[in-house]
N, C-alpha and C positions, 0 to 999 in steps of 0.2 A: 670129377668122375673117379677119384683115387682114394673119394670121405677125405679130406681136406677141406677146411672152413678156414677162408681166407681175409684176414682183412687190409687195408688200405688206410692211412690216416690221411691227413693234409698232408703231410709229408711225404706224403708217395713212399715211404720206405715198408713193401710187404712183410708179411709175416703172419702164420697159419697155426692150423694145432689138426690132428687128428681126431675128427669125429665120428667118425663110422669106418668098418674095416674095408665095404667096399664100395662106398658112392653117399654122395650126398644128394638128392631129387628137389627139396623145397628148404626157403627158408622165408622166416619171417619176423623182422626188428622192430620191435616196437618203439613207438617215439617216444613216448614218458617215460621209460624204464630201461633199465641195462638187462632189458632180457631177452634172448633169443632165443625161437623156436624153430627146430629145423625136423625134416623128413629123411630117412637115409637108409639104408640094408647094411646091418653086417653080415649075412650069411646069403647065398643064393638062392633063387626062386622069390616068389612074390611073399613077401616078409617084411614091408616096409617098419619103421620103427620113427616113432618121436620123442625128442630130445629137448627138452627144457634148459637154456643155460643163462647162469648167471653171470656174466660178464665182469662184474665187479667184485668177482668172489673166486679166489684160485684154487685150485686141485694141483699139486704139482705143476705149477706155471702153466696148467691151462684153464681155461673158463671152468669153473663147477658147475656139472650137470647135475639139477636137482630132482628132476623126475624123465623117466624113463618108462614109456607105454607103447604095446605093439598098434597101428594105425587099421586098426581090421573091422570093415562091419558087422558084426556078428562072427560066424563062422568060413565065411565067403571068400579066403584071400582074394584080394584083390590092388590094384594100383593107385598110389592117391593122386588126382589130379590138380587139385588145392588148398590151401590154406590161409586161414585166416585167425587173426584173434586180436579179441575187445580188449581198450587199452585199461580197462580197471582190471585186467587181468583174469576175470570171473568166466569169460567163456573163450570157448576155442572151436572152431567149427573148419573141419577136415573132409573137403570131397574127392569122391572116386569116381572109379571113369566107370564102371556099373550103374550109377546113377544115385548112389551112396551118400548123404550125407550123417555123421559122427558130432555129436553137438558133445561139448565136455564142460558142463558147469562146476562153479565151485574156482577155489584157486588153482590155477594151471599148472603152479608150478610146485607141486603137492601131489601124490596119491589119497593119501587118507579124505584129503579136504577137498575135490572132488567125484563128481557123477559125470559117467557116461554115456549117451545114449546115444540110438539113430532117430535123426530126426526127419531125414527127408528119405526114400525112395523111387527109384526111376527107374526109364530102360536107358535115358539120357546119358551122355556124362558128363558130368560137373563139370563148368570149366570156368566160375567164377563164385566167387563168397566174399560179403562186405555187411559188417557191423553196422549201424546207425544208430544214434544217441542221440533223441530228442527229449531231455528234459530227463522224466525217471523212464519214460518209453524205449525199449530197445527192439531193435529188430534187426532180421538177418534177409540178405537177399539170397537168393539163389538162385544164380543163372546155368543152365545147361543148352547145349546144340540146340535144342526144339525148344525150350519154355525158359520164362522167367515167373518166379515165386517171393513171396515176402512173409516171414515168420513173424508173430510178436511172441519172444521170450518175456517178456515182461508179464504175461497171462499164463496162466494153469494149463496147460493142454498146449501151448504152444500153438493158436489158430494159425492158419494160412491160407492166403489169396493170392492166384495166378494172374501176374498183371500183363502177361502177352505171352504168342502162341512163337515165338521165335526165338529164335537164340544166340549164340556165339560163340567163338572158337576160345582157346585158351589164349589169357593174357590179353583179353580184348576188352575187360570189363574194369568197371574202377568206382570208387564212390567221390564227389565233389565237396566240396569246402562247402562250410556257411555262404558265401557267397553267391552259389546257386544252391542253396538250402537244403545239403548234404543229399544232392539228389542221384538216385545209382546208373553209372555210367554203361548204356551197350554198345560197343559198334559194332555193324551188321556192314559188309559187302556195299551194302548201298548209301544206307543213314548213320544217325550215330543218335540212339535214342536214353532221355533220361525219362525215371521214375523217383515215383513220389512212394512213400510206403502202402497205398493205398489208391491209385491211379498211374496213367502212362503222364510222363508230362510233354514236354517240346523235343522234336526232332531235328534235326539238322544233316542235309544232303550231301554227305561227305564221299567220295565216288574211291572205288579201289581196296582192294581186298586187306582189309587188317590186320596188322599183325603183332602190335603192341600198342595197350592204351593207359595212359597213367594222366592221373589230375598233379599239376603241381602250379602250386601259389595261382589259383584263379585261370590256370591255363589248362587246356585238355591237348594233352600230346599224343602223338599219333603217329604210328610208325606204319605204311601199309604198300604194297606192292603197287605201280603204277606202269604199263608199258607206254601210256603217252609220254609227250613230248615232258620232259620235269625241267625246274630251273638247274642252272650249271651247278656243280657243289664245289664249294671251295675246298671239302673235303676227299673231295673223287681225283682218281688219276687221270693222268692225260691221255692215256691209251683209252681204245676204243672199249666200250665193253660190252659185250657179247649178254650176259646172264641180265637177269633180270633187275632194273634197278629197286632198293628199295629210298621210299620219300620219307621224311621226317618231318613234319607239318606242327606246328607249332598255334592253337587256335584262342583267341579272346574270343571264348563265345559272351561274356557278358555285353562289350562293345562290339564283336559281330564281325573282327578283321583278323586277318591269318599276321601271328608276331612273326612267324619266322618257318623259312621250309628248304630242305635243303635235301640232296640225293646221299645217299651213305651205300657202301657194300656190305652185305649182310650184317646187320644190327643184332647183336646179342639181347642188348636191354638200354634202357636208358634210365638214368640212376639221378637223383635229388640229394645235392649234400652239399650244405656250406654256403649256400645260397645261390648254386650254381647247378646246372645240369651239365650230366657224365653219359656221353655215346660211348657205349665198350663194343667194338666192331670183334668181328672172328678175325682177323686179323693182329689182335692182340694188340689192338689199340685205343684208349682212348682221348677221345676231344671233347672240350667242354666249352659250353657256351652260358655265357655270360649274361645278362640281364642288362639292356641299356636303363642309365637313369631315367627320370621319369623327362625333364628336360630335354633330354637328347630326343628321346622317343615323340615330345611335342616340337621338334624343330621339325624333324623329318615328317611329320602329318603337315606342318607350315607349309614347308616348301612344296607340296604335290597340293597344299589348299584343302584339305580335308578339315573342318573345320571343327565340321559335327563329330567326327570321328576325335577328333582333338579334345574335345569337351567331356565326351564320354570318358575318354581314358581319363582325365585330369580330376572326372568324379571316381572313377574305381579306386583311383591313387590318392583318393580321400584331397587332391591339393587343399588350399588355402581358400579363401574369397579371393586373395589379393592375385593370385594364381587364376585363377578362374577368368577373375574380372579382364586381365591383361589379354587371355582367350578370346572373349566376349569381343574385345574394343579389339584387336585384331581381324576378326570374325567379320565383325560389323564395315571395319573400312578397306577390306576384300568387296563384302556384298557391296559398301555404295560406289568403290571404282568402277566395279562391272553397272554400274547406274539402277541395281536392287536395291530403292530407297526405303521402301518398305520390310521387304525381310533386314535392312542395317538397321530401321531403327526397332525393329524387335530385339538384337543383341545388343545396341546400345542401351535399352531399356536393363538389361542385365547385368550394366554394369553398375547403375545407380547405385551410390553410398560406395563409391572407390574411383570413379573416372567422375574427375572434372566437370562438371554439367557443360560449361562452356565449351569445352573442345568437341561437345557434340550439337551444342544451339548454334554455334558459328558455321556447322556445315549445313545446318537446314535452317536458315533463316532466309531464303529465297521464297517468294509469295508460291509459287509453284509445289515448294515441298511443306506449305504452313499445317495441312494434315498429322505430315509424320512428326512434324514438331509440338503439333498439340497433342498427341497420344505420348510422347516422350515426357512432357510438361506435367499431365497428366498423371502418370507413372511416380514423378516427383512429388509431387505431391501427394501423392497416396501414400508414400512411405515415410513424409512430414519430414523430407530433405531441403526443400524449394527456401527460398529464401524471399523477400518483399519483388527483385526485379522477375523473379521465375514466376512469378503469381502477376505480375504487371504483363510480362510476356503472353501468359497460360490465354487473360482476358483480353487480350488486344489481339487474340489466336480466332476468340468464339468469336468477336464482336466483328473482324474483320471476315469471320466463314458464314458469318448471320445465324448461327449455330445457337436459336435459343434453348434449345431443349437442352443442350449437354451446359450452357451455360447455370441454366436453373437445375441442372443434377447436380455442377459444382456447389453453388452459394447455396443450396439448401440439405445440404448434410446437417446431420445434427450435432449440435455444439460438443459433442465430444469426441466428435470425429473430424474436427477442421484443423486442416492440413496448409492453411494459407494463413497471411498477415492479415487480418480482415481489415484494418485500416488501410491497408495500399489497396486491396480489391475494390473496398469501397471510390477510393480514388478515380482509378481507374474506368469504373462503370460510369462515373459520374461524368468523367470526361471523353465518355465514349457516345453518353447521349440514353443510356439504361438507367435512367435515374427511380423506374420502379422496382428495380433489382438493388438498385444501390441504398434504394431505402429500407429495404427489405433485409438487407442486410446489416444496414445499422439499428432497425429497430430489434432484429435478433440479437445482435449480442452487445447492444445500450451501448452503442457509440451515440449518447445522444446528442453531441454538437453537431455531428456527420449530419445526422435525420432530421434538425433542425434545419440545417444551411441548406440540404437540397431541398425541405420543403416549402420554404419562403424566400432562398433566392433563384429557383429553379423550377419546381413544378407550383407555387406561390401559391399553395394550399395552406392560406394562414390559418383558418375555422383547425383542421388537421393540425398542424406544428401546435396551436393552439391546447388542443385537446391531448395532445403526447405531452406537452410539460405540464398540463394537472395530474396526470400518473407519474411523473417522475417523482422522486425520494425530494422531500424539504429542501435539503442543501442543491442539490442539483437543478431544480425547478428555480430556485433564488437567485441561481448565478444567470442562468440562461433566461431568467424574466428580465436579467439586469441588460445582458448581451442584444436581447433581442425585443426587448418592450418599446421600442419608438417604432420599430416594424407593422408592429401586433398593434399599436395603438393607433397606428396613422391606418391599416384598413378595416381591422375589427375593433373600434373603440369601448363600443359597448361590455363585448365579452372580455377582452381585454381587464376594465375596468374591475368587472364579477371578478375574475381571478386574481387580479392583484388583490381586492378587499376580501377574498378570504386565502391570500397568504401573509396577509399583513394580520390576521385575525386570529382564526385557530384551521390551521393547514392538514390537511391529511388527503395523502395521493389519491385519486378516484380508484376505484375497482379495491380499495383497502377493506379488508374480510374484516377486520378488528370491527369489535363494537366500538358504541360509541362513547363509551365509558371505559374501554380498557386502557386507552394509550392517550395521553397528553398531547394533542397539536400542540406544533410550534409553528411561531409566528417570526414575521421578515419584520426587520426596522422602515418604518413605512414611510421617513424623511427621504431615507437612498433609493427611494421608485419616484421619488416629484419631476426628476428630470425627465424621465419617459412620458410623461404629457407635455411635452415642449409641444405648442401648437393647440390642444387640444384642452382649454381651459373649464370648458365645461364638463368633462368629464374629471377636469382635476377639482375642481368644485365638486362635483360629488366625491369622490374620494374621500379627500379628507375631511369633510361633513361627518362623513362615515367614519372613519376613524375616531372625531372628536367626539363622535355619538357613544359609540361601543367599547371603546378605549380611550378612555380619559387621559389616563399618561402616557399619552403619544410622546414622540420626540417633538422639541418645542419649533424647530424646523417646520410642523407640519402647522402650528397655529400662526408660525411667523406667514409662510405662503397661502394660508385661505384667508389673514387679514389683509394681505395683499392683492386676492384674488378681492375678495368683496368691495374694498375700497378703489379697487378698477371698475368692477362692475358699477358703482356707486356712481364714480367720477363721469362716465363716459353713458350712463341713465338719460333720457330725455321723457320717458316719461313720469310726472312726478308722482302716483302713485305706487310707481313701484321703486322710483326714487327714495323713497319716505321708508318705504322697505327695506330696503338695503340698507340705510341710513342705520335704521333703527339694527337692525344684522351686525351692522359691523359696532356700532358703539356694545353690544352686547356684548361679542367675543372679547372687546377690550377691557368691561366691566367684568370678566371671568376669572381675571388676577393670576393669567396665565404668562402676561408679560414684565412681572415686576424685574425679571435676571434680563431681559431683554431691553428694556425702558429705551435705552435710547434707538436701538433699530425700529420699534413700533412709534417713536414719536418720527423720527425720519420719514417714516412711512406714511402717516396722517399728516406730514407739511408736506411733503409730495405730490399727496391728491388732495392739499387744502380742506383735509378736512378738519371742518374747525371744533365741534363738540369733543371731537377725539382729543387734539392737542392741547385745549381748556382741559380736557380729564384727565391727562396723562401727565400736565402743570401739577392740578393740583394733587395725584397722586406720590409727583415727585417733589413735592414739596416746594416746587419753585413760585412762588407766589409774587416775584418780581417781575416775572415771564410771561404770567399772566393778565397783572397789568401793560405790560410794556406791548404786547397784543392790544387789546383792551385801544392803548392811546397810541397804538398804527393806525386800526378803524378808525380813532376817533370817537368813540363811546365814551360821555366823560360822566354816564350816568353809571356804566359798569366799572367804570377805573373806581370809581366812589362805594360802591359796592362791595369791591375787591379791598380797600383800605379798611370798611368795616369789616367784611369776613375774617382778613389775615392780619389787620394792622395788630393785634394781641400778639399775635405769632410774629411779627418782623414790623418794629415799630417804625422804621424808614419810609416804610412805603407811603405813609403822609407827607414827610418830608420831601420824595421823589413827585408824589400827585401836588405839592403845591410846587414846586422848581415847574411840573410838566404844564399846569396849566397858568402861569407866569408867562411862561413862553409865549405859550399862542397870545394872536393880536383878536381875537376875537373877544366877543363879550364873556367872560366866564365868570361873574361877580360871585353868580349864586355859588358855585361849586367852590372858589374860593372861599367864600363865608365859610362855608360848608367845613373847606380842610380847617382853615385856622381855628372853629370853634372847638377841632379832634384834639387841636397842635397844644391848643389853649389848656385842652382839661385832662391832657396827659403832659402837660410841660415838657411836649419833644423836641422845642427848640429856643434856643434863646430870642427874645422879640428883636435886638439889632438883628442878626442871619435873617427873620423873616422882614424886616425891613430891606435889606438887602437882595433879599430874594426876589422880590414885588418889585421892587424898583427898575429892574429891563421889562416890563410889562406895561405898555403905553395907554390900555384901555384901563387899568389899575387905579385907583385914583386915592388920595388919602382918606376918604371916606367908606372905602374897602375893610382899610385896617383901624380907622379908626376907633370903633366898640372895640377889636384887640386889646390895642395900646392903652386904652381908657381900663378893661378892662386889666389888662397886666402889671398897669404903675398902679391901682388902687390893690391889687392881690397882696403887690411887691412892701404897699405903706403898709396894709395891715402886718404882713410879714415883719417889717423894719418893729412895726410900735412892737410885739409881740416879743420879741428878741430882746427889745430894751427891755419889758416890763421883765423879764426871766435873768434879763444880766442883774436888774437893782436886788430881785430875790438874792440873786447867789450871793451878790455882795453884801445885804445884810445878816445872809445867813452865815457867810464865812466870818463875818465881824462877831455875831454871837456865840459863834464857835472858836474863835480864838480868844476872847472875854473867857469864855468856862475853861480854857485851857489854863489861861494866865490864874484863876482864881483858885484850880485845884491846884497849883503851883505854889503858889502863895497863902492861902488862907487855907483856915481848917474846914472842914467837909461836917455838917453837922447832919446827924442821922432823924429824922422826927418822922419816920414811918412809923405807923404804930399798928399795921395789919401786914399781912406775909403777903405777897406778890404774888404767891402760888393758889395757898387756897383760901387768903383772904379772910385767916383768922387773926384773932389779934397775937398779937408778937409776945412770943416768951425765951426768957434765957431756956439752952443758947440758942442767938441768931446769929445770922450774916449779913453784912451790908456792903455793896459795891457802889463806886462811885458816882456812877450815873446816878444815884438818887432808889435803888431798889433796894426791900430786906426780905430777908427768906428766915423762916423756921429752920435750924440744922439738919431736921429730918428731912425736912419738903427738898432742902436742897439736895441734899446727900440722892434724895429718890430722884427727882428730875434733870439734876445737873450732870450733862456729859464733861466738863472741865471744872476744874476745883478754881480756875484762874478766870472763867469768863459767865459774866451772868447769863441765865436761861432764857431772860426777857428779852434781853439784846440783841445775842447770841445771833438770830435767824438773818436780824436789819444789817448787823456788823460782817456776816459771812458774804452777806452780797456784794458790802462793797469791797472785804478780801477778793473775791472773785473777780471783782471787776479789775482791781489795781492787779493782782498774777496776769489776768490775760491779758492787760496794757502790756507787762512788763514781757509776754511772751513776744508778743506784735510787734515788739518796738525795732525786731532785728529782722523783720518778713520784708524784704528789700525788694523782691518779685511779685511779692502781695501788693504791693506796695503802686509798682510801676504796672501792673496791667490795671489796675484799678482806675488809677489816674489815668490808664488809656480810657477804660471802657466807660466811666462817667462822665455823665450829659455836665455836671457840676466841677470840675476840676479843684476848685478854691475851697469845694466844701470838703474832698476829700484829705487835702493839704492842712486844713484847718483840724481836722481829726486825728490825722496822726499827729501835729505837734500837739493837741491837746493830751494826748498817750506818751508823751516824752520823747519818741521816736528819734529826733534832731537833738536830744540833750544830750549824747554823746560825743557831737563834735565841740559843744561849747564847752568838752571838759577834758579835751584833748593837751595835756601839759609838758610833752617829752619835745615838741615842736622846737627848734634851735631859734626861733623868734618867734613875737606876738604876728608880726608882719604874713608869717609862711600860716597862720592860723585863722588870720582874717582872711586870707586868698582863699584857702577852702571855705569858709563859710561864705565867701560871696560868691565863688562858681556854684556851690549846693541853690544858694537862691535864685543865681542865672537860672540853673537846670529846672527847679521848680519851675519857673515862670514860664518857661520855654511849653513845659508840658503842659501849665494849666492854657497856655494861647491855644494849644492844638486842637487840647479838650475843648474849649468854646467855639 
């Protein structure tokens, strides 16, 4: 009142400056800038003046006032009753109690760089102005006694719309935070009404005459006359007081509760600074009140149970989830002690993804509350928190409420919305007795072992299980043909059978869009499907028919089991029609030369079922031609043992030998067949006549008249042999006698030449010739042209190379000591082979052994060498 501008730091230490000579009326700080604007008279009468100061700029140690202009409508003096100004600084908007408002654009704190004008008119007076800045939008409200108005500065002409027919006192009006969407505050005696810049918006019934209203941080404060009964003030004295109280009410209108109310004696103002609010009483006092934490302020909603009220605040104060969640799960177990099991589990549902699922299944797992546990479960799942037992729970919720509908809302969401383990649900259903649910669920998202096992051990729809693994993929179909093929073949063997022969073929899953040329079936190994007809041989008989039909290089597995399959059906035949059939069947797949790597499992096979064409074919493909007689003379057949000696005796000359020892034996008459061998034994000399002597001799029906054309026959072969051998020894011996006469004579005598024609070409002889001893002459030329050595005649030459040849390859032979002894093993003759090597000199080396320490140690080898010999030619005969 003395124009003094006072201020107060945190430090409570005042200090002031003179701003006007005689009064200061308004002021106004802006929160983004160090600027203030104040209203004030230096000279009496109505003269008001505004003062622009720059706070962070001195004049002689006080604030620099930058602009200075008198506050007048036009020509009018008159009183201001408000002020206001935008915080970009750009306007200022000044009202009088005339009904005057003064708009001043441009910078405020400037002459030159702003404009003045009037922009509102009344009979009212002003007693409130409030900026609002929505985006590049600005507007001004204007409240007086009777009316509220709203200007857009931000338009040419400054339009304006009355948004109600009432009004307010000074200091009654305020504008709100974003948080009620800067909406312009009035209170009125009865309400406390906000606007929108362009509509009224929501009221509120606030009772008692007002008389200060300020927004601070989300709160609408309210200072206003009450003669009822108020709460006690911690601030009031203990004496009675007579004059009127005033209330300080404190309101969350967003959450809808009074923060704080309290009685004061006349209230100057109440003031925001520091994060604190400042009551400055006429008393020249003030108290400041404090903001509880956000904590504190949710204990004290706790303890009265306000719950909802709890939640609210804990959204305005922006808390945490974690914050929230702890509300919720408080909330929730208030409502189910009061036995509200339904409203608990709608906060419980709130806490999902921060409380424990279990600390809220374990309070409703009583049959009574399985409802609110399946809307909780439910919840869980929807948010893809649930885990396999929450989904075991969820279904054992429906199946136990008979709840099918909500059961087929769960299991048929679409695959990109499932919130569950489909493997445990499937589980689940299946052991609840829903096995059309639980197929259903496996054939959506191709659990196909699931959709298999409930359909053939449980709803035993094999035709179906059947038809789902011809749509499966190759690999998939193959395992599950393997799992489940004794199933499928013991009640549908037929179809069974179809599909296995075309996945053993060329496979491709039913409903496959591909042509039929674009992709390559693949085929199963069709040996590893034979045990799935365990039981079921005729359909295994077709099979692999099939197979061996379409697919040649089946696995050998599959020829091994339909020779076995046919040689059953063969064996165990009674009619012979079809006997003769099969017969001919199975000898066929054995003539297919499909078992030569098998030989001996397929002859196992035919002496199993006795069957005998097979084992004769599979002898003599294995060459055992021993085998085949030794058969032959088990029967008894001694017309086929005879047969078999002509067929093979070339190939294995024994087998005479074995057919006369076999029929020796027998006591029966067997003259003819003996004839028979001895005249084979006879005219391939396979055995010496004593062995068949010997042989014949345990044969009591035998008689010497059996053998004797043999023996007649063999001593007469043996004389002609004898005479033969003499006649060839007297040759060599005369011939070596005339051979060493010509030796001694070109030794001794002279060599006379009386060729008188050339050897070559049989002309007569002319100097020079040549003449070699043998009795030959040659022309010089004829020789010189036909003679490869100058040292051997041409004529000769061919006869004498032979018998070089012959004496080198004696002489190579003579040291082949293994050549030697298998020989001597493997010939029928033993004597004759001993007789040939010493005719090769072979044994001249030991009779020329002379380093020996005596005659004695030389004779002892030469007479073990002749043991030895003897030893082997015995073995040999």
């Amino acid at each position: 009142m003395e124009g003094q501008i006072w201020f107060l730091p945190r430090s409570l230490q005042l200090s002031s400056f003179q701003a006007y000579k005689l009064r200061v009326t308004h002021l106004y700080q802006l929160k983004q800038h160090s600027i203030l604007v104040s209203v004030g008279e230096d000279e009496e009468g109505i003269n008001p003046l505004v003062k622009v100061w720059n706070l962070e700029k001195r004049d002689g140690g006080n604030p620099l006032c930058t602009r200075i202009f008198p506050a007048i409508p036009g020509n009018k003096p008159t009183v201001v009753s408000c002020l206001t100004v935008h915080e970009n600084l750009n306007f200022m908007a000044i009202g009088f109690a005339d009904g005057s408002v003064v708009l001043t654009k441009g910078d405020i704190t400037r002459d030159r760089h702003s404009k003045t004008q009037i922009l509102h008119e009344g009979s009212y007076p002003v007693t409130g102005l409030a900026f609002r800045q929505s985006g590049k939008t600005t507007h001004l409200f204007v409240v007086t006694t009777e009316n509220i108005q709203s200007y857009m500065l931000s338009v040419k002409d400054y339009p304006h719309l009355e948004l109600d027919t009432h009004g307010c006192g000074l200091r009654c009006s305020s504008l709100s935070d974003p948080s009620q969407d800067l909406q312009f505050i009035v209170a009125g005696n009865e309400c406390v009404y906000l606007y929108q810049p362009d509509e009224r918006g929501p009221c509120f019934a606030f009772e008692g005459q007002k008389l200060i209203v300020h927004w601070y941080r989300g709160y609408l404060i309210i200072v206003s006359k009450d003669r009822k009964t108020s709460p006690k003030s911690e601030f009031a004295g203990n004496e009675a007081q007579n004059s009127d109280k005033q209330v300080l009410n404190i309101y969350d209108l967003c959450n809808k509760f009074i923060a704080y109310s309290s009685i004061f004696d006349d209230i100057v103002d109440v003031l925001a600074e520091w994060g604190s609010l400042y009551v400055l009483t006429r008393d020249g006092k003030i108290h400041v009140l404090q903001e509880k934490d956000t904590q504190t302020k949710l204990e004290m909603l706790f303890r009265k149970n306000l719950f909802e009220m709890a939640i609210n605040l804990a959204k305005s104060h922006h808390l945490d989830s974690d914050g929230l969640s702890e509300i919720f799960r408080q909330y929730g177990d208030h409502l189910y002690n009061k036995g509200n099991h339904d409203g608990a589990i709608q906060q419980y549902i709130r806490t999902i993804g921060k409380l424990e699922p279990s600390y809220v299944i374990r309070k409703f797992l009583d049959a009574q509350r399985i409802h609110n546990l399946t809307a909780y479960l439910q919840t869980l799942h929807l948010q893809s928190l649930a885990n396999a037992d929450h989904t075991t729970l969820l279904l054992n919720c429906y199946t136990k409420l008979k709840d099918s509908s909500k059961l087929e809302e769960f299991i048929k969401t679409s695959e990109s919305e499932v919130r569950f383990d489909v493997e445990t649900a499937i589980k689940v259903l299946r052991q609840a007795g829903y096995y059309s649910h639980a197929v259903y669920l496996a054939e959506k998202h191709a659990h196909h072992e699931w959709y298999l096992k409930i359909q053939l051990e449980d709803i035993k729809n094999y035709q179906e299980a059947l038809r789902y693994i011809g749509k499966l993929p190759f690999d998939q179909a193959e395992s599950n043909m393997k799992r489940y093929g004794k199933i499928l073949m013991h009640h549908v063997p037929n179809e069974t059978t179809e599909l296995l022969k075309i996945l053993c073929t060329d496979y491709r899953p039913l409903g496959d869009n591909e042509g039929p040329g674009t992709l390559e079936g693949k085929k199963a190994n069709s040996e590893e499907f034979i045990p799935v007809f365990a039981n079921n041989s005729r359909e295994l008989k077709a099979f692999l028919e099939h197979m061996t039909e379409v697919q040649a290089d089946s696995p050998q597995g599959v020829y091994d089991t339909l020779l076995e399959l046919r040689l059953q059906n063969w064996a165990h035949e009674q009619d012979e029609q079809v006997k003769e059939k099969l017969h001919n069947e199975a000898l066929t797949l054995l003539k297919s030369g499909r078992f030569k790597t098998v030989f001996d499992k397929a002859l196992v096979l035919c002496q199993m079922h006795n069957f005998k064409d097979g084992v004769l074919y599979l002898y003599e493909q294995g060459k055992l031609f021993q085998q085949i007689m030794h058969y032959h003379m088990q029967n008894e057949q001694y017309k086929k043992v005879i047969e078999v000696c002509e067929l093979y005796g070339d190939q294995e000359a024994c087998l005479w030998e074995q057919a006369l020892g076999y029929f020796a034996r027998k006591e029966e008459d067997c003259k003819e067949y003996i004839a028979a061998v001895l005249k084979h034994i006879e005219n391939k000399n396979l055995m010496p006549p004593l062995l068949v002597v010997q042989t014949l001799a345990h044969n009591s029906t035998a008689t010497l008249s059996v053998i004797k054309d043999y023996l007649v026959n063999k001593l007469q072969k043996q004389s002609r042999q004898i005479e033969q051998d003499e006649q060839r020894i007297q040759k060599y011996r005369e011939e070596t006698t005339r051979i060493r006469q010509e030796i001694e004579e070109l030794k001794a005598s002279p060599k006379i030449f009386q060729k008188t024609k050339c050897s070559i070409c049989t002309s007569a002889l002319e100097l020079p010739s040549v003449h070699f001893l043998c009795g030959h002459s040659f022309h010089q030329h004829c020789f010189e042209s036909y003679s490869e050595s100058d040292s051997e005649c041409p004529t000769c030459m061919p006869e004498n190379r032979k018998v070089m040849d012959m004496i080198r390859a004696q002489e190579q032979k003579r040291d082949l000591h293994d050549q030697f002894q298998h020989q001597l093993k493997c010939s029928n003759d033993g004597f004759s082979v001993v007789a040939d090597y010493f005719g090769r000199g072979v044994f001249n080396k030991l009779t020329l052994i002379t380093d020996l320490p005596s005659g004695k140690a030389a004779a002892t080898i030469e007479a073990g060498l002749q043991r030895e010999l003897l030893i082997h030619t015995k073995r040999s005969t």
